[in-house]
N, C-alpha and C positions, 0 to 999 in steps of 0.2 A: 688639122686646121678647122674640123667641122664646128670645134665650139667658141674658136675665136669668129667665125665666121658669123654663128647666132647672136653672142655677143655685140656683135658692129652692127649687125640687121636691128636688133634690138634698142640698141641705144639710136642711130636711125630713125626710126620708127615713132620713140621717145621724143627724140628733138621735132621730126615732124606734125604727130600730133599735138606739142605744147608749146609750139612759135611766139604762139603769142605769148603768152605766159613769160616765156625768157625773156622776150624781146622788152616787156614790163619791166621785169625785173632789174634788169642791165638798164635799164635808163630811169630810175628809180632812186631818189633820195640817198636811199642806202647804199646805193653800188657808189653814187657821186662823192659820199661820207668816206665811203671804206676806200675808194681810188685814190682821193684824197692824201689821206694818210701815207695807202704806198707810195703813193708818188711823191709826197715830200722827203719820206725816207729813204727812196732811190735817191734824186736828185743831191738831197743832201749828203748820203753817203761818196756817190760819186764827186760832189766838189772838194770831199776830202783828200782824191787821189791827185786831183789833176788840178795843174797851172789856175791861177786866179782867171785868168784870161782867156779860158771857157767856161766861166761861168754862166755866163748869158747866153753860150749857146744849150748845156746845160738846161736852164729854163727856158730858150723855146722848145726842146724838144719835151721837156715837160708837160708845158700847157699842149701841144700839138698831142700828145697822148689823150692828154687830161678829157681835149673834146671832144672827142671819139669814143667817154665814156662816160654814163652818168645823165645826170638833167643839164648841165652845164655847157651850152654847144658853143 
């Protein structure tokens, strides 16, 4: 377990010295582009399965994703 244990300390360490940096990144044009995307591709894959008649719920949990990621709050 000693080098999964380096590993986790490491990456750790990782995310705490560059907070800021991710925290940038993730709320960033790009992250908002690329969410985007998957999330109309989820959404819409999923209306393919189920009843016309959650679609709407479907797209609130969409958008409820959506703002919790990207510039778009």
């Amino acid at each position: 377990m000693g080098a999964l244990d380096d590993i986790t300390k490491k990456a750790q360490d990782f995310v705490e010295e560059n907070k800021d940096k991710i925290n940038e990144a993730l709320n960033s044009e790009q992250a908002e582009d690329i969410s985007d995307k998957i999330l109309d591709g989820v959404a819409d894959a999923a209306k393919k399965v189920v009843p016309e008649e959650h679609h709407e719920k479907i797209d609130d949990v969409r958008g409820n994703v959506d703002g919790a990621i990207g510039t778009e709050k």
